[in-house]
KOLGU-4560 file (N, C-alpha, C; in nm, 3 decimals, padded with zeros to 5 digits):
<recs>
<n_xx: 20.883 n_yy: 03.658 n_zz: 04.338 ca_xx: 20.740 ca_yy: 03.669 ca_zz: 04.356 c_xx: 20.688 c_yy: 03.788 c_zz: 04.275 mol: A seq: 1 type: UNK>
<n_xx: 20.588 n_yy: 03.753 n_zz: 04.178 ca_xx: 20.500 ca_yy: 03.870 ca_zz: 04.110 c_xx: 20.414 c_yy: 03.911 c_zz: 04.209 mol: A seq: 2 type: UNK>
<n_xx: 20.386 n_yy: 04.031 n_zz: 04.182 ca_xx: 20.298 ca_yy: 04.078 ca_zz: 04.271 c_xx: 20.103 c_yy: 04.071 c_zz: 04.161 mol: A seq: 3 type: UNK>
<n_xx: 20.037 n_yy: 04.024 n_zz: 04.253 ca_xx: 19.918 ca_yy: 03.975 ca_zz: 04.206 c_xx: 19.810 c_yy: 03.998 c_zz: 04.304 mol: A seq: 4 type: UNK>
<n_xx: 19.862 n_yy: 04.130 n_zz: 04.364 ca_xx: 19.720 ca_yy: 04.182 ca_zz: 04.434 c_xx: 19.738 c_yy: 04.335 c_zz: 04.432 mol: A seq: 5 type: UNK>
<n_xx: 19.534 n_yy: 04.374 n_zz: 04.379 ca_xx: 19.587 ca_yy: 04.520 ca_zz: 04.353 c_xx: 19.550 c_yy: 04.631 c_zz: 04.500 mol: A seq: 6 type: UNK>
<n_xx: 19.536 n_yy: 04.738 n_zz: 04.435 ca_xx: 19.525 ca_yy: 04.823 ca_zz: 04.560 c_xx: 19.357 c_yy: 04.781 c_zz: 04.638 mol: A seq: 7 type: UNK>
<n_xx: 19.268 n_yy: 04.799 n_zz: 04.571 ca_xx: 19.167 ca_yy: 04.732 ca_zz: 04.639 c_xx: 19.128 c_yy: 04.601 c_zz: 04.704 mol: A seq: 8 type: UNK>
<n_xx: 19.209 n_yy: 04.519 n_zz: 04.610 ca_xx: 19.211 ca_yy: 04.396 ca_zz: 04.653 c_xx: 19.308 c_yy: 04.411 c_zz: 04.847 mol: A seq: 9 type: UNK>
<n_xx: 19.421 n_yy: 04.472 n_zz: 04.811 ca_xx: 19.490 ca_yy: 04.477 ca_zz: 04.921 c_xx: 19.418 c_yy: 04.612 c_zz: 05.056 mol: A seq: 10 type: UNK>
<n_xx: 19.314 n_yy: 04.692 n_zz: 05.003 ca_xx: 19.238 ca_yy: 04.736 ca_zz: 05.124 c_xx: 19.144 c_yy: 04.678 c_zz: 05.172 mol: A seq: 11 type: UNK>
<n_xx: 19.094 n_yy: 04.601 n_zz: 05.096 ca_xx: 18.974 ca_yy: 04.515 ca_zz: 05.181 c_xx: 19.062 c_yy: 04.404 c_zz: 05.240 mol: A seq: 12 type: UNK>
<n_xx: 19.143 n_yy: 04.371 n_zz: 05.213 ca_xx: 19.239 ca_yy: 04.240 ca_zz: 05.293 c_xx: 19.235 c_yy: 04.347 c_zz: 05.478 mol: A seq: 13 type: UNK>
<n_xx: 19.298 n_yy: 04.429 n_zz: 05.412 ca_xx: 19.365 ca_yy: 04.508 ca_zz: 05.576 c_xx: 19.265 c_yy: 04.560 c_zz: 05.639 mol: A seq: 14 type: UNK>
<n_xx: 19.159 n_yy: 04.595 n_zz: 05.586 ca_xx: 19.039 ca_yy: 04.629 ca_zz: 05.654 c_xx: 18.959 c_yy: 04.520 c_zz: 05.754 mol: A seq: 15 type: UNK>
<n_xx: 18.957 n_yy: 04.392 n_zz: 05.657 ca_xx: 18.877 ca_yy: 04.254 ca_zz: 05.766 c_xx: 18.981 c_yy: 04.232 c_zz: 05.896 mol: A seq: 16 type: UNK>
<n_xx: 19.112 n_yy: 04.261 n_zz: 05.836 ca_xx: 19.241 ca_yy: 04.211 ca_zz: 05.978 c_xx: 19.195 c_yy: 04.281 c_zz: 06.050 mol: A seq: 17 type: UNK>
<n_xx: 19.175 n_yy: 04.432 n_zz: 06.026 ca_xx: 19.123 ca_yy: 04.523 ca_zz: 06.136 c_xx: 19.074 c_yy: 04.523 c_zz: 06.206 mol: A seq: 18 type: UNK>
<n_xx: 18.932 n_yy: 04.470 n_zz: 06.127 ca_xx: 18.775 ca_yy: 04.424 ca_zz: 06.209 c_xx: 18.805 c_yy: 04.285 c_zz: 06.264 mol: A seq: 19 type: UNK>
<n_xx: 18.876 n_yy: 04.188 n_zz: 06.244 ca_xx: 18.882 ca_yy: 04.056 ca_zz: 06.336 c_xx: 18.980 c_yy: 04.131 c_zz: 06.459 mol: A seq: 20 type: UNK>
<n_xx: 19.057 n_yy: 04.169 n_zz: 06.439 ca_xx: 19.125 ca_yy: 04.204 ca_zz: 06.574 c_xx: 19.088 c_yy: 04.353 c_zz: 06.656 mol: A seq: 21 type: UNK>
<n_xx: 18.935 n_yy: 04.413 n_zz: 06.573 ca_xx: 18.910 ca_yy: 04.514 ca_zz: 06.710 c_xx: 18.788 c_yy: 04.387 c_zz: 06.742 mol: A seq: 22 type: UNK>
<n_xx: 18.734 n_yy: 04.290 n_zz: 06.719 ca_xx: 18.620 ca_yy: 04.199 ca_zz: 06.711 c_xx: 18.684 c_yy: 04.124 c_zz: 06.857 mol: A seq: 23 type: UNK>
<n_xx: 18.795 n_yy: 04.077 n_zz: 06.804 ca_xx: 18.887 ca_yy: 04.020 ca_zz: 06.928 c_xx: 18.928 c_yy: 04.078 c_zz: 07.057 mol: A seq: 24 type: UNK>
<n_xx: 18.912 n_yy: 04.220 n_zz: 07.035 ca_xx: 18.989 ca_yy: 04.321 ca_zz: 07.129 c_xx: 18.872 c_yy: 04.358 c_zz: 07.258 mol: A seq: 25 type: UNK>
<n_xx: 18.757 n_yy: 04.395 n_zz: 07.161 ca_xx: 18.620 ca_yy: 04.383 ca_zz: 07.274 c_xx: 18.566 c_yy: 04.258 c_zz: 07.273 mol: A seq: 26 type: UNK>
<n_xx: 18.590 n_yy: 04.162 n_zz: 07.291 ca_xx: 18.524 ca_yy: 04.023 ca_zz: 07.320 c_xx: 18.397 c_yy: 03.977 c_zz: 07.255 mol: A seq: 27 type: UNK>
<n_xx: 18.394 n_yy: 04.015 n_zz: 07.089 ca_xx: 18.315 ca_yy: 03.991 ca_zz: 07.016 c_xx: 18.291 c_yy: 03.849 c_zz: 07.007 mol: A seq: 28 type: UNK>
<n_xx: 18.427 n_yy: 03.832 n_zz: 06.989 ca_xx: 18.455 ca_yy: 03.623 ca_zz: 06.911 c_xx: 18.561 c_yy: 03.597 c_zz: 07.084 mol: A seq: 29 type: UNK>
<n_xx: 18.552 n_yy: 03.483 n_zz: 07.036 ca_xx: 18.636 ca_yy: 03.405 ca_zz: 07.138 c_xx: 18.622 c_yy: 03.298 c_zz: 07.105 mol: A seq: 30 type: UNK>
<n_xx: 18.748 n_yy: 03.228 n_zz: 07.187 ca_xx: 18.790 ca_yy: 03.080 ca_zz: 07.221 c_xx: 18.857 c_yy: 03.019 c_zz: 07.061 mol: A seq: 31 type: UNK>
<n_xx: 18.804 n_yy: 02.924 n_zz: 07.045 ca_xx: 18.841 ca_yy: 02.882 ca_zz: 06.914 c_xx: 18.827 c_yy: 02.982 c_zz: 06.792 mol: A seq: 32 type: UNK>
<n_xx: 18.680 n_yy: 03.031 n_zz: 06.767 ca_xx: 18.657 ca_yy: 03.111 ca_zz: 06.644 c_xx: 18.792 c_yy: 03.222 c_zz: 06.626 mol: A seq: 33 type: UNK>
<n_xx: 18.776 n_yy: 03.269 n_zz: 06.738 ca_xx: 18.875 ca_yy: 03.391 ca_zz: 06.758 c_xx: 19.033 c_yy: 03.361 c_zz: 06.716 mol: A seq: 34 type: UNK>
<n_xx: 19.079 n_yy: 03.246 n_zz: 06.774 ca_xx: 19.208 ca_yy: 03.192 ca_zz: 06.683 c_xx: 19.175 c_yy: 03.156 c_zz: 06.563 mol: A seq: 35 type: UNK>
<n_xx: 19.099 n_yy: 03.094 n_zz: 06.489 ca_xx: 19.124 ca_yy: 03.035 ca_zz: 06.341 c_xx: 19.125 c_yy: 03.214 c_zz: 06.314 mol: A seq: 36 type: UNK>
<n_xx: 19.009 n_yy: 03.297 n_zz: 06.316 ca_xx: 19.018 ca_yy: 03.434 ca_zz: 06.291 c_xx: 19.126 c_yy: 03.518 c_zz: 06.302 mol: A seq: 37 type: UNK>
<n_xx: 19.176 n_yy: 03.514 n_zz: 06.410 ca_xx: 19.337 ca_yy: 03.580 ca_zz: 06.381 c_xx: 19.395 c_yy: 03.496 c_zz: 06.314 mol: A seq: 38 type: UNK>
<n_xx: 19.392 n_yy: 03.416 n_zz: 06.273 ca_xx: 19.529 ca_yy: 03.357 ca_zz: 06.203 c_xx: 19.520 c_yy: 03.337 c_zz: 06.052 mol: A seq: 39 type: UNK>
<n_xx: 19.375 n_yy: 03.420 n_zz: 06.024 ca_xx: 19.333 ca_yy: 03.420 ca_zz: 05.909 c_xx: 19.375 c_yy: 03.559 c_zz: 05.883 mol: A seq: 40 type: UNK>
<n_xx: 19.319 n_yy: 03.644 n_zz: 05.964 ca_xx: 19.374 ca_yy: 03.778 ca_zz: 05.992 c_xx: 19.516 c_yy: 03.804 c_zz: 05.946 mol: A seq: 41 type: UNK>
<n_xx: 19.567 n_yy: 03.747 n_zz: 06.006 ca_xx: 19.780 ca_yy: 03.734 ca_zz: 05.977 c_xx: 19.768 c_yy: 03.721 c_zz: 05.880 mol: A seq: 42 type: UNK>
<n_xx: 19.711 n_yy: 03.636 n_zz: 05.810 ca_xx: 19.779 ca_yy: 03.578 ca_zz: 05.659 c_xx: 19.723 c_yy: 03.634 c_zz: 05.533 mol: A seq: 43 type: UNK>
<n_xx: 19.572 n_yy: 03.744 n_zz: 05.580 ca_xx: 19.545 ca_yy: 03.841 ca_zz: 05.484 c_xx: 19.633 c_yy: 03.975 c_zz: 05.510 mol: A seq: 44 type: UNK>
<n_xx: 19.673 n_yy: 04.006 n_zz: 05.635 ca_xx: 19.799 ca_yy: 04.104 ca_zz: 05.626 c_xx: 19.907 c_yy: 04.097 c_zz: 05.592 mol: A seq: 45 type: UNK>
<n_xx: 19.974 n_yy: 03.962 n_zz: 05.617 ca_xx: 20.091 ca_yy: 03.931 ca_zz: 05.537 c_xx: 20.071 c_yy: 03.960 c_zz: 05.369 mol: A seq: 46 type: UNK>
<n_xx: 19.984 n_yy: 03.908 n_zz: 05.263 ca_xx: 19.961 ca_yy: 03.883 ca_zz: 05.175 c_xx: 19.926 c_yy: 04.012 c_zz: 05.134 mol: A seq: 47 type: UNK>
<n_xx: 19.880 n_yy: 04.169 n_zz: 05.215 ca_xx: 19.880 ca_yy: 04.238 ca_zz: 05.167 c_xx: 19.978 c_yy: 04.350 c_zz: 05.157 mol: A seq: 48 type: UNK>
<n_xx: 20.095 n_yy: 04.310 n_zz: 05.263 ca_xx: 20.175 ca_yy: 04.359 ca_zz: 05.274 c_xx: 20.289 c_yy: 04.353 c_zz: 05.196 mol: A seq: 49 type: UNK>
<n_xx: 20.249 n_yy: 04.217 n_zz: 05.146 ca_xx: 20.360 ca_yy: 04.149 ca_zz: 05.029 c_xx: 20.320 c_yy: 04.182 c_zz: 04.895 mol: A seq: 50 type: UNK>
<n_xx: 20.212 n_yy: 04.237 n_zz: 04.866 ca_xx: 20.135 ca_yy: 04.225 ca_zz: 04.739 c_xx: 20.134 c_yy: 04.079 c_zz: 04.669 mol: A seq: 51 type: UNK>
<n_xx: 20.112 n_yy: 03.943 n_zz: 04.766 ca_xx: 20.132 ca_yy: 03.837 ca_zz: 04.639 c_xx: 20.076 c_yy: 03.764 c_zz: 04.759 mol: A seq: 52 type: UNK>
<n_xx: 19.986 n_yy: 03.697 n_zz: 04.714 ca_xx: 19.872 ca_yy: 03.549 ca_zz: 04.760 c_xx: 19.912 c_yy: 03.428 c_zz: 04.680 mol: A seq: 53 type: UNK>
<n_xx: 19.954 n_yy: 03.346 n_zz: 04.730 ca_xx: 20.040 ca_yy: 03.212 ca_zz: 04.696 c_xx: 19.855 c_yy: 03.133 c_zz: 04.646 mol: A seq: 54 type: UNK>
<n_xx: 19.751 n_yy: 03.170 n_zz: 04.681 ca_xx: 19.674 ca_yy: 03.138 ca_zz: 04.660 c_xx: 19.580 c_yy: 03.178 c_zz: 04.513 mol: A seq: 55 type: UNK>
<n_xx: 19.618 n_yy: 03.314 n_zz: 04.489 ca_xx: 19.573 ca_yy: 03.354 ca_zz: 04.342 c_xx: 19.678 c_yy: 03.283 c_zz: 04.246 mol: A seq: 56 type: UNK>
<n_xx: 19.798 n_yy: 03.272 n_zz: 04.311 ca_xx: 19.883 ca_yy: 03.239 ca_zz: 04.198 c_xx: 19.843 c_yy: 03.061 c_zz: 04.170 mol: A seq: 57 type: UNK>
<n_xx: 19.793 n_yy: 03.036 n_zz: 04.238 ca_xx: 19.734 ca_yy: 02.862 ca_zz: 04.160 c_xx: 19.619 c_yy: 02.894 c_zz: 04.107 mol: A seq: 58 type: UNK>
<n_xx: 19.550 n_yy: 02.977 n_zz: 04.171 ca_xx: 19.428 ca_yy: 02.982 ca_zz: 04.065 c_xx: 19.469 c_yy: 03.082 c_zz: 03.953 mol: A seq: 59 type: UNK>
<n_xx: 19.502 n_yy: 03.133 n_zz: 03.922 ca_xx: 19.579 ca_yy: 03.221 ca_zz: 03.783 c_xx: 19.479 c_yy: 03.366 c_zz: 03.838 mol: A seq: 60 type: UNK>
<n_xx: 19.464 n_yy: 03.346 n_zz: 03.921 ca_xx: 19.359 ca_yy: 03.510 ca_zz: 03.977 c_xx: 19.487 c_yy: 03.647 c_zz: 03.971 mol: A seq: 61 type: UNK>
<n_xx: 19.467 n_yy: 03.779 n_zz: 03.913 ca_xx: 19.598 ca_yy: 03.838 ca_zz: 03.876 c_xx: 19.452 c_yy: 03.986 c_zz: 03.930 mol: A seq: 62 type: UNK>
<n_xx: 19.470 n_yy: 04.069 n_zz: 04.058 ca_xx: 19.412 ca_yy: 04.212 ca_zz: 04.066 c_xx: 19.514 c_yy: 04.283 c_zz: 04.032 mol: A seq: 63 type: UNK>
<n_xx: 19.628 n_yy: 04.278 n_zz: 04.022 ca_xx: 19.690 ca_yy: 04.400 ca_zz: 04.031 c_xx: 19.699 c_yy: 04.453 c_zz: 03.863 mol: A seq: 64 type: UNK>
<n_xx: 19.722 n_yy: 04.586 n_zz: 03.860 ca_xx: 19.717 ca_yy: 04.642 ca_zz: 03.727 c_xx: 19.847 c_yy: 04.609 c_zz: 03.703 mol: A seq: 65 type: UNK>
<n_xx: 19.836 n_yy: 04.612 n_zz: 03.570 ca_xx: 19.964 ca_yy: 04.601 ca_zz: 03.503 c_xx: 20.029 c_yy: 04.722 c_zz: 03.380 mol: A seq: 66 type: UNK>
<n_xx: 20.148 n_yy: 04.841 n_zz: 03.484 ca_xx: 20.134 ca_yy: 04.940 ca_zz: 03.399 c_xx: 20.233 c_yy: 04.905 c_zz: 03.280 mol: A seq: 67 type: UNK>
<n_xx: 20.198 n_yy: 04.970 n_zz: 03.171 ca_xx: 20.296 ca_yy: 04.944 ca_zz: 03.030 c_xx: 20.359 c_yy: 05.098 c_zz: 02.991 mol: A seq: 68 type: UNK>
</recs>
């Protein structure tokens, strides 16, 4: 796996996880919304934790710098 997410790209990922699960934590969202939302949540933390979105890589989308 290339890595294809850059540092900004990967703080605003971990920042929304944040906000869906303090959103979740005081009873902002619920019931349904609140699951698709965490589980959207997971998979922008995973992806930023990994540096690589299986999803930029089909669209040819590339944030991360590339040092030479």
């Amino acid at each position: 796996m290339k890595k294809n997410v850059g540092n900004t790209d990967k703080s605003i990922r971990i920042l929304l996880a944040i906000a869906v699960a303090l959103m979740y934590s005081f009873d902002v969202i619920e019931g349904t919304l609140a699951y698709i939302l965490m589980a959207i949540a997971i998979i922008l933390l995973g992806t930023s934790l990994l540096n690589f979105c299986p999803l930029y890589r089909i669209l040819g989308i590339n944030t991360c710098k590339i040092k030479k």
